[in-house]
matplotlib code that plots the C-alpha trace (Angstrom):
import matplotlib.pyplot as plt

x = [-20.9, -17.1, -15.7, -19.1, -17.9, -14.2, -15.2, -17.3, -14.8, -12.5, -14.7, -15.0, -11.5, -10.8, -13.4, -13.0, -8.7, -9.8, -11.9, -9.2, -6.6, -9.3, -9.7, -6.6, -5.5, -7.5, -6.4, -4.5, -6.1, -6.4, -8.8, -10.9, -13.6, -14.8, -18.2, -16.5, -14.9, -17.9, -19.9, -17.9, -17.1, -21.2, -20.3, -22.0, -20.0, -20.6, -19.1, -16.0, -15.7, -15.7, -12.7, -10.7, -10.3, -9.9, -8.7, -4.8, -5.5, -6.7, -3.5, -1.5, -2.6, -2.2, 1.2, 1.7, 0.7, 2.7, 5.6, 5.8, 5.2, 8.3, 10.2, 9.3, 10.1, 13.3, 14.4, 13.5, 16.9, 20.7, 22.6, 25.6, 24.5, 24.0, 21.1, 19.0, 19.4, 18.0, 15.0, 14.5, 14.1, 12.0, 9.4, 9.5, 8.5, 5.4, 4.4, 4.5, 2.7, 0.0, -0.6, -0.5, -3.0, -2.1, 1.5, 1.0, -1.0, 1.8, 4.4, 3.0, 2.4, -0.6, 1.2, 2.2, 6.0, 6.1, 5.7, 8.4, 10.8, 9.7, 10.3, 13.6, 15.0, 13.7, 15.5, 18.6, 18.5, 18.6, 21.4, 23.4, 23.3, 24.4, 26.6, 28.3, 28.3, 29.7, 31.8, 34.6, 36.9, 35.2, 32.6, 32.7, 31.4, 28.3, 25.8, 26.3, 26.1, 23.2, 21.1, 22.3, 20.9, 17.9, 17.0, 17.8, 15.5, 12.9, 12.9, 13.2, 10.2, 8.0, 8.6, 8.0, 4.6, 3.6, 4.3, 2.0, 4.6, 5.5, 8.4, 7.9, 9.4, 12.3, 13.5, 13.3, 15.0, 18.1, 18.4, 18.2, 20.7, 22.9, 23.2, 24.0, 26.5, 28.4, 26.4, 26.4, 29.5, 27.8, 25.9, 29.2]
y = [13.8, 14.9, 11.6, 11.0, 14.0, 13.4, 9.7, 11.1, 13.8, 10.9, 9.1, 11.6, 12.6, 8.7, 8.7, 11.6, 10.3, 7.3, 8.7, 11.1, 8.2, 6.2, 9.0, 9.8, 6.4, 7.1, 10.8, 13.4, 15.8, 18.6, 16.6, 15.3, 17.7, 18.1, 16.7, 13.6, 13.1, 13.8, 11.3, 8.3, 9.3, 9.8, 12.6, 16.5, 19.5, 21.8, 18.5, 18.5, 22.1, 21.9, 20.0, 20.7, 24.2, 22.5, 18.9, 20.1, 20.8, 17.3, 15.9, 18.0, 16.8, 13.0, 14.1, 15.6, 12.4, 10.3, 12.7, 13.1, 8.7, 8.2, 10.8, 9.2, 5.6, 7.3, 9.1, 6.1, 4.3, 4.1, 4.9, 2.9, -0.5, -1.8, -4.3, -1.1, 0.1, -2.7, -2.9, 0.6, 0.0, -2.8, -0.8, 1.9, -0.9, -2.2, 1.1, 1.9, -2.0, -1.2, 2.0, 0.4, 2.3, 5.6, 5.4, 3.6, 6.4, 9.1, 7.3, 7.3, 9.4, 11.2, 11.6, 15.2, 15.0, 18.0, 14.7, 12.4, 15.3, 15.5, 11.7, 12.1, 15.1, 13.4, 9.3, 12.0, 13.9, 10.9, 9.0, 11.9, 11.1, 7.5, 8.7, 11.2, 8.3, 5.8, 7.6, 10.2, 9.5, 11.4, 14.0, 16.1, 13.4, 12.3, 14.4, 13.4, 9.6, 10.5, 11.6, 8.8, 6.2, 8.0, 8.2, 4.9, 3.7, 5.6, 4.3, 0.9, 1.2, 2.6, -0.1, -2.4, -1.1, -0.5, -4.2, -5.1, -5.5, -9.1, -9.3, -9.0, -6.0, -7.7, -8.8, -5.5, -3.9, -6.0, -5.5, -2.2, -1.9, -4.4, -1.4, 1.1, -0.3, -2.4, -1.1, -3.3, -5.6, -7.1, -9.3, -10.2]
z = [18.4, 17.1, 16.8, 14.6, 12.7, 12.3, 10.8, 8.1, 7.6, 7.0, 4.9, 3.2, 2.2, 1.4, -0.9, -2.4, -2.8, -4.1, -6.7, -7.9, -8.1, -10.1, -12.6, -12.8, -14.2, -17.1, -18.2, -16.5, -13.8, -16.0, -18.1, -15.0, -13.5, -9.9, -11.1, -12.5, -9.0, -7.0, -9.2, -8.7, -4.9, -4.4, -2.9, -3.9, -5.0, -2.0, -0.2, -1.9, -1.8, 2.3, 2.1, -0.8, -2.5, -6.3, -7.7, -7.1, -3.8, -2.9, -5.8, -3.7, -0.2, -1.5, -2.3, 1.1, 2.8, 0.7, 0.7, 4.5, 5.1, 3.7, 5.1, 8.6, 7.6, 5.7, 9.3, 11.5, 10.0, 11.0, 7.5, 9.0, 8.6, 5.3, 7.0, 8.3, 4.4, 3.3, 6.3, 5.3, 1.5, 2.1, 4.4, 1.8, -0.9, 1.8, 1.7, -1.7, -2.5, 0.3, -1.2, -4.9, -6.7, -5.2, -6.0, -8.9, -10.5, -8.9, -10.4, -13.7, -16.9, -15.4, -12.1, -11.8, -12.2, -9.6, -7.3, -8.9, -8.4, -4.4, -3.9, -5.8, -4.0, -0.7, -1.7, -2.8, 0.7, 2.6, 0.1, 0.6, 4.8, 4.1, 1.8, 3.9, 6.9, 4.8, 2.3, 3.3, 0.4, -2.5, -0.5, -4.0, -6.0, -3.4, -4.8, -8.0, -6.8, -4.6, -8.3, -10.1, -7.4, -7.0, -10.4, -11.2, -8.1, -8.7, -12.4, -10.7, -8.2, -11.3, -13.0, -10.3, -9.6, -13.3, -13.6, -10.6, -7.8, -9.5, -7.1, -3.4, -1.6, -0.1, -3.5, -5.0, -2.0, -2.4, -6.2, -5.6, -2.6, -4.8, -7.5, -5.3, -3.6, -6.5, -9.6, -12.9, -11.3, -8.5, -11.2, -13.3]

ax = plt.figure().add_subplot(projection="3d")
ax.plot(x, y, z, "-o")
ax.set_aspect("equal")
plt.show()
């Protein structure tokens, strides 16, 4: 009987995910409505309510899960070797194209930027490590290269997915480690 209840529990959340993601690519949350939601989830209010406490609180667990799956593919790499960078980038990209609509919305003008500023203080957190690792010359200037590759990747992944992930991971990846570690002169 529990496992019977934790798969509709599941279902439900998904559904209920999904449905915010869908609205969401259409107008910001705090134009969409619980009803709205619940309608195209086929799912009833007191439903949502024994899940979620309001609309952010589901946007924010999205986030959460989001958040914390990249962290763990992020940690799972050796920020010695220029290959694992790339492996790692390239997971992150398969993640981010398997979860296409979800990050695609995220990522975009009626993603909360509350989000974009997570995923960029988490890609910065983790550039800083390689950094560190790989750079002992100019320690006083790695957080200011750590921002500058973050943003630019992040701009770089937005793009990719607003454009519909025309490119396939490994490609992106590459490009993207290319500009870190050269910048514009790798392509001269």
């Amino acid at each position: 009987m529990g496992s019977k209840l934790d798969r509709r529990k599941k279902y439900t959340r998904k559904v209920l995910r999904e449905s915010l993601m869908k609205r969401m690519q259409d107008k910001p949350l705090s134009s969409i409505t619980i009803k709205e939601v619940c309608e195209l989830a086929d799912i009833n209010r007191s439903t949502f309510y024994s899940h979620y406490t309001d609309l952010y609180d589901l946007l924010y667990q999205i986030e959460d899960d989001i958040i914390e799956d990249m962290n763990q593919t992020l940690s799972a790499y050796n920020y010695n070797e220029n290959e694992e960078a790339i492996q790692m980038t390239v997971k992150l990209l398969e993640y981010l194209a398997k979860n296409h609509e979800s990050c695609q919305t995220l990522f975009s003008e009626h993603g909360d930027p509350n989000f974009q500023k997570k995923v960029m203080m988490l890609a910065q957190s983790h550039l800083l490590k390689s950094l560190m690792v790989n750079d002992h010359h100019v320690p006083h200037y790695s957080e200011y290269l750590a921002l500058y590759i973050a943003n630019g990747s992040i701009i770089v992944v937005q793009h990719w997915l607003k454009n519909g992930l025309k490119e396939p991971p490994n490609e992106v990846a590459e490009l993207i480690i290319k500009l870190a570690n050269k910048g514009l002169s790798s392509f001269q």
